[in-house]
C-alpha positions, 0 to 999 in steps of 0.5 A: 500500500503506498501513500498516494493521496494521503499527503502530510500536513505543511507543518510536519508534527514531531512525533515524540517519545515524551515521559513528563516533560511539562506541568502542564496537565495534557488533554488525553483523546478517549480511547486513544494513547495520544497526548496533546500538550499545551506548552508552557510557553503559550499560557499568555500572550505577548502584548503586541503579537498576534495570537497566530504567530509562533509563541514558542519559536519552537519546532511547531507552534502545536505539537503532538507528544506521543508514549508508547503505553506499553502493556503490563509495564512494570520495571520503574526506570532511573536515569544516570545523566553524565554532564559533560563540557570541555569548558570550566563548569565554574567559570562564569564567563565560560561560552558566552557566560551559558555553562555556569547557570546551564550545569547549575540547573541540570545539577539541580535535577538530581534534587527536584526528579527521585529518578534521576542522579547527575554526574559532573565529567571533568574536561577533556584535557589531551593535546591536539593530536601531533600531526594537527599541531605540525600541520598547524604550525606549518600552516602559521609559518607559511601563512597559509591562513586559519588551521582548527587542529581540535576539529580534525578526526586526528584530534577528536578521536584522541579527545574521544578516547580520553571521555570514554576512559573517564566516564568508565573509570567513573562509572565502575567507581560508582557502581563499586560503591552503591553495589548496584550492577551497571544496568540494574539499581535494586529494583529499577532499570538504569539508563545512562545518558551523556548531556555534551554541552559544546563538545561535538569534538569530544563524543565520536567514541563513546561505548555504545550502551551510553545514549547521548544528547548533545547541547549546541548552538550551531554545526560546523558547516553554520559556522563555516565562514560566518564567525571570524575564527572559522574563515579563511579555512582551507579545503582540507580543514573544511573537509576535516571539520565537516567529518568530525560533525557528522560522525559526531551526528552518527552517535547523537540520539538527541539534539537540544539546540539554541535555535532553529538556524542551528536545527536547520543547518543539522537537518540540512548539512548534517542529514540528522533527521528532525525527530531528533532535534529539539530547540530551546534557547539559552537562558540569560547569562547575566540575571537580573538582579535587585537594583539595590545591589548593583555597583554604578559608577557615579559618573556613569549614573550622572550621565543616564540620569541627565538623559532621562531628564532630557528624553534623550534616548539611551542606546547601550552596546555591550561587547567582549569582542569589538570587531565580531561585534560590529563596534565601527557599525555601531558607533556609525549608526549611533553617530548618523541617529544623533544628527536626527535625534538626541542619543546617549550611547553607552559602550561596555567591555572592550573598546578601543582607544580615542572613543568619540567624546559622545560615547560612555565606555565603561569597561568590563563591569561586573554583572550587578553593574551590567544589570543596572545598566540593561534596567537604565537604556532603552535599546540594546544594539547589537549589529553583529554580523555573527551570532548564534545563540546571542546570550547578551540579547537573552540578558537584555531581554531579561531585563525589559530591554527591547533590541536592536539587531542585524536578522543572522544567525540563531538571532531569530529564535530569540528577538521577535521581530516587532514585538520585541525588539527590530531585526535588521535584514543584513549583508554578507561581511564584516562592514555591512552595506550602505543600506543596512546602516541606513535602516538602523538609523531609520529603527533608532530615529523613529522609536517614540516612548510608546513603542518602546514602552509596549516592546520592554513589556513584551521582551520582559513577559516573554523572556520570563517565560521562554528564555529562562533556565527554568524552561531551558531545563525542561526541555531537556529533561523532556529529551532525556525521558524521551532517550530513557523510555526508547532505551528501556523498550522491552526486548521482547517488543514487537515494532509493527511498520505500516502505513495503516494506524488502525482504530478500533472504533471504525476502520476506513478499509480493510487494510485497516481492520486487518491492521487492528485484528493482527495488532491484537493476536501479536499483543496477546503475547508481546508488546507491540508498538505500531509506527505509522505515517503522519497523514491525514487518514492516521489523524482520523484514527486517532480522532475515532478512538480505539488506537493501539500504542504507536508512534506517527512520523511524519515522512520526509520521503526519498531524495534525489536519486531515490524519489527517481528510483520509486518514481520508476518502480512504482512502489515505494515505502511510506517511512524510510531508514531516514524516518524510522532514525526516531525509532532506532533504538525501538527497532535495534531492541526488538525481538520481532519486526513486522511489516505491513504491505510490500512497499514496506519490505524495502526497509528489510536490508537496512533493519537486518543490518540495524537488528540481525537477531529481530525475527522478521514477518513481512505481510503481502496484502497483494502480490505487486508483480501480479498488480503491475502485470495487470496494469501493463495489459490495460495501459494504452501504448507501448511506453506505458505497456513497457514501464508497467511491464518494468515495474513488474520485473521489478517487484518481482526482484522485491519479492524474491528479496523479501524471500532471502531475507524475512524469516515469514511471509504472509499472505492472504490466499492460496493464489497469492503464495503459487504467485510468489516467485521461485525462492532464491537459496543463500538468503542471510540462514541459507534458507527461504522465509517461511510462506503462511497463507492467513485468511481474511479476519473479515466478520459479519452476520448475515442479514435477516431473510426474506426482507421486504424491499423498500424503494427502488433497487440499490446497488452498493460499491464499498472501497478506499477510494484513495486506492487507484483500482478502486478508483479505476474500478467504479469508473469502469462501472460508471461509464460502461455498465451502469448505463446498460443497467438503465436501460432496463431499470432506470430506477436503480441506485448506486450507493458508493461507501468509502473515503479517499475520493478525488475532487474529479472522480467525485463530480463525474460519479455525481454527473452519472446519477452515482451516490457518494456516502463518503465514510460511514459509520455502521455499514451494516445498514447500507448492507441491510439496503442493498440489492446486490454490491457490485465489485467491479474490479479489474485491477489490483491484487490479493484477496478483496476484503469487500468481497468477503464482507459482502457475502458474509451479510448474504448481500448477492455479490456481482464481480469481475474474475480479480474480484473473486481471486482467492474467495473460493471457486467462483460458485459463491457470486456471480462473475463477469468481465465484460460490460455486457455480461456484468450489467446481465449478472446484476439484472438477473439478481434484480430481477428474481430478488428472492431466488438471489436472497436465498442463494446468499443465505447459503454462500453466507454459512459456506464463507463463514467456514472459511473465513472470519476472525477464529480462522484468522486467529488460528493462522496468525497464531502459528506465524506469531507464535 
């Protein structure tokens, strides 16, 4: 079953793994294990910012939280979180003044969650790897430009080494003393996750049983040419630099990261795929503190006092680094503004000699001094042409301090453009170009009291809320439970891939139904977890209720090369490896893997090389080969016979893989196993997989006998209209069939049940006198109604549930030779191919309606013996034993 028609909303949800990440209590879906949580961060508006913007500045503005309510779950789990930083955890102004307050907070985890206990890893403390040294000094000797020896493959390995041999030093340490074995605490499950803040150098060789989150700000390739130490490198030292994040990226289970410059350029440069990457911006570096404790110089109050008295307006510029920070822009743009206004500007930190006599340079201050200052300006200004996670930003804004900003970087994820404070869209360089200078000047000159006013209450009331510490560390601990209820999934767990969520409520096809009664057998013995794909028919499952454990993604589908190969063939799975990484550690602990529909069965050589030991069960609804075959005869000219005829030969190559390579293979009916092709010897046992015919778990109680006919005489279509036989099927009937039948009995109506209809098959079924009843919700009262149901099929494979359904309700069927394949001999409806012979098959059951009553009656009890859910139990419980 492939994903036509069933696209993926524009805003893709992330889809989850969460234990407890918010106080926020969750609305719970009846009959549903799904979760929506409100975030905390969209309590209250922003004065000033329209409802529908983006309050979180997040992944999604509304986001879908899913747990896997795994049955009879009863270990507890503990969490050994390993905090690791190559920077001095105590130094206050270490990475911009983040890692003090960062490794406080998740410190203080251990005191606030009984679950979780954290370590502080000492920094790594190995010299560059000697090769890198030469090549760097060389490189300065020469002149050669910028050299980075700590990201280079040499020197991480060697830094790598150094963690992993401290982390297990310390953990036998810590297990020798508590007497506890490495995985198990008493009675609870231990996970241990690494949280590397700044550190992608550090983690390329970590032992594989420590699941790791690493805390960014920005990927190599971001900084790339965008921060002075990262330019004018060499090819070499790009490839090098580039090679350590991606092998960095390939260890990551997580992401928490500044902002979403950093997320996109991981997504997009990196290849980490978007389930794994959180975002949470930083909180402040400087907090803001009493004013009663600050230490301002008597000068410097003199100066901002006299400003306030005049209604000067007070522009402050802090900077640790003059060039980076853009200070030669800053004091041209101050100094164009005062020719238009009146302007105190104020400079803090390092500044360069024979500052303007206009200008307030105070030096480095202490951080109640600077907090003093953040209270008495009224705009930061901030013209740096290279910021990723902006902290001094986060530390005005803190402080009610609206801001003033070039638009690059991660500064979007902090300042809201408009509300508060105003980005400046600007160029490529250090200098800037005229035109960005110019709308600095244009924001400074035409900011009144009241604009500033309204921008220092929104910067207060949403720093409060969405750059704090306090939100930064649940975020995290939202992705550390996430990690530790991956890693403790049960080792006897099923994991179920398919393009079907099914409901127990309603089913929308027989895909679905077969979905939920296979779900249910396997759960009888294991837990099982279903991932699905994100659409918009999984989405009306969850609304129905009655959803299994399952986890949706959202697809990215193939790229370049592959999207042309599916293209070609015909048939591609819904999820792919790149998908199923947010289920990696599900599917690497998985006893048995499950896979629904052929399409799916692509995935079979990368989760054999993911889980050697999984047992493998790929379920065939239809025989692709046969479907495509078909398709070949129908098509009209010779390119279209010869690419169908291709598509068939390569299915056939599919199906003969999933022959070598699964342990089972189901399908539905006797016909389809005969059309398997020849098994292919030397699979990964020596063997062929195991070939089950299971049967349809299709149920139903015939309908009561001699029925008085009310009104005309209905026929009745049942099918996912989304599926093109479907589709190709009431077509056919519509334009060559109905109109024989008319001539006859103009009176007759047609009734076709099923969602999934195109617009344009819509309107020309409508045009043909056709009924369209979309979804319904009892389709036994449509069956009680009918006269016959019509199945006139030409396409397509497998064994056609409706079929089944039909005959169960002693409803008289009428269908074509595909519809009747694998349900008996034939004997149990009436089967034609041609219009003129299907319109005779339907007139002769109209018109001797009792003869065709009974006759159903008596194909309803000889089906029932075949077919229905204690047949299916039987069969299925021999595959899944």
């Amino acid at each position: 079953m492939g994903c036509r028609r069933d696209p993926v909303p524009p805003a893709r949800m992330m889809p989850f793994i969460m234990g407890q990440p918010y106080r926020v209590p969750p609305t719970v879906l009846p009959g549903s294990s799904t979760l929506r949580i409100r975030k905390a961060c969209e309590n209250e508006p922003i004065p000033g910012r329209p409802s529908q913007s983006k309050p979180c500045r997040g992944r999604a503005v509304s986001q879908w939280w899913r747990e896997p309510e795994w049955p009879g779950k009863e270990k507890s789990v503990a969490v050994r979180l390993w905090l690791y930083t190559p920077w001095a955890p105590a130094d206050p102004s270490a990475w911009s003044g983040v890692v003090a307050p960062m490794v406080n907070v998740v410190q203080a985890l251990a005191g606030t969650q009984p679950d979780v206990e954290v370590h502080l890893l000492d920094p790594v403390t190995v010299r560059d790897a000697p090769v890198e040294r030469l090549r760097a000094r060389i490189r300065g000797l020469t002149g050669g430009g910028r050299t980075l020896p700590r990201h280079t493959p040499a020197t991480a390995r060697r830094r790598s080494r150094a963690l992993r041999a401290e982390y297990l030093r310390r953990r036998a340490r810590l297990t020798a003393s508590s007497g506890d074995t490495g995985d198990l605490q008493g009675d609870r499950e231990v996970v241990d996750v690494m949280v590397a803040v700044a550190a992608s150098t550090d983690v390329l060789d970590l032992p594989p049983e420590l699941h790791l989150i690493q805390v960014t700000d920005a990927t190599f390739h971001a900084l790339d040419g965008f921060y002075p130490m990262f330019r004018d490198l060499g090819p070499g030292d790009r490839r090098r630099g580039r090679a350590v994040e991606h092998a960095a990226a390939q260890r990551t289970d997580r992401y928490l990261v500044a902002s979403e410059w950093a997320a996109r350029s991981l997504t997009k440069d990196v290849g980490v795929p978007p389930e794994r990457i959180h975002v949470a911006p930083f909180g402040p570096g400087v907090p803001a503190v009493p004013s009663r404790s600050t230490r301002t110089d008597p000068a410097d109050q003199r100066e901002v006092g006299a400003a306030e008295a005049a209604g000067h307006l007070k522009v402050l510029f802090v900077s640790s680094d003059w060039v980076r920070k853009g200070g030669d822009r800053a004091l041209a743009v101050v100094e164009a503004g005062r020719r238009r206004r009146p302007v105190v500007f104020t400079v803090v930190g390092d500044v360069p000699e024979h500052l303007p006599e206009w200008v307030t340079g105070t030096g480095r201050v202490d951080r109640g001094h600077l907090s003093e200052l953040y209270r008495r300006h009224d705009v930061l200004l901030e013209p740096a042409r290279a910021n990723a996670a902006g902290v001094v930003m986060t530390d005005a804004l803190t402080h009610g301090l609206p801001v003033l900003a070039a638009k690059v970087g991660g500064v979007e994820s902090i300042v809201i453009d408009g509300v508060t404070g105003w980005l400046v869209t600007g160029t490529d360089g250090d200098t800037g170009s005229e035109e960005e200078a110019a709308a600095y000047v244009e924001v400074l000159t035409s900011l009144d009291r009241a604009r500033l006013d309204a921008a220092a209450q929104a910067a207060r009331m949403d720093a409060s809320r969405r750059l704090t510490w306090t939100a930064w560390v649940e975020r995290l601990s939202a992705v550390v439970h996430e990690v530790a209820v991956e890693a403790t999934a049960p080792r006897g767990s099923a994991v179920m891939i398919s393009p079907v969520l099914p409901s127990a409520v309603a089913q929308e096809s027989a895909g679905e139904l077969f979905a939920l009664r296979l779900h249910q057998v396997i759960a009888k013995n294991r837990r099982v977890l279903t991932v699905a794909v994100d659409g918009p028919a999984n989405g009306r499952a969850v609304a129905r209720g009655g959803t299994p454990p399952h986890r949706l993604i959202a697809p990215h589908g193939p790229n370049g090369a592959s999207r042309l190969w599916w293209r070609v063939a015909g048939m591609h799975p819904c999820l792919t490896p790149r998908d199923l990484e947010t289920v990696r550690g599900l599917l690497t602990r998985a006893a048995l893997i499950d896979l629904q529909w052929e399409e799916q069965a692509a995935l079979l050589p990368w989760l054999r090389r993911l889980n050697p030991t999984a047992r493998i069960v790929v379920t065939l609804h239809d025989v692709l080969s046969q479907r495509f075959e078909r398709q070949s005869r129908l098509a009209t000219g010779p390119l279209r016979t010869v690419a169908w005829r291709g598509r068939a030969f390569l299915a056939r190559r599919l199906e003969r893989q999933i022959l070598a390579t699964a342990d089972e293979v189901i399908v539905l009916s006797r016909k389809d196993a005969d059309l398997l092709p020849a098994p292919v010897h030397g699979g990964r046992t020596g063997t062929t997989a195991r070939v089950s015919v299971v049967p349809a778990p299709v149920s139903g109680q015939p309908r009561e006998k001699d029925r008085a006919p009310e009104g005309p005489p209905r026929l009745l279509f049942v099918g996912y209209m989304a599926r093109w036989e479907n589709e190709h099927a009431i077509l056919w009937f519509a334009r060559e069939v109905l109109p024989l039948i008319r001539q006859a009995v103009p009176e007759v109506v047609v009734s076709v049940v099923g969602e999934g209809r195109r617009d344009p098959v819509a309107r020309e079924l409508e045009a043909a006198g056709v009924e369209l009843l979309g979804y319904v919700e009892d389709l036994d009262v449509q069956y009680r109604a009918a006269s016959a149901v019509v199945v006139p099929l030409r396409l397509g494979a497998g064994v056609k549930f409706k079929v089944v359904e039909a005959m169960l309700r002693a409803v008289p069927v009428v269908t074509t030779s595909v519809g009747m394949e694998g349900v008996g001999d034939g004997s149990w409806a009436r089967v034609a191919d041609t219009p003129p012979e299907f319109a005779a098959e339907v007139l002769e059951v109209l018109a001797a309606p009792a003869a065709a009553e009974q006759r159903a009656q008596t194909v309803a009890r000889e089906v029932a013996e075949v077919f229905g859910p204690e047949a299916f139990d039987v069969a299925v419980g021999r595959v899944y034993r």
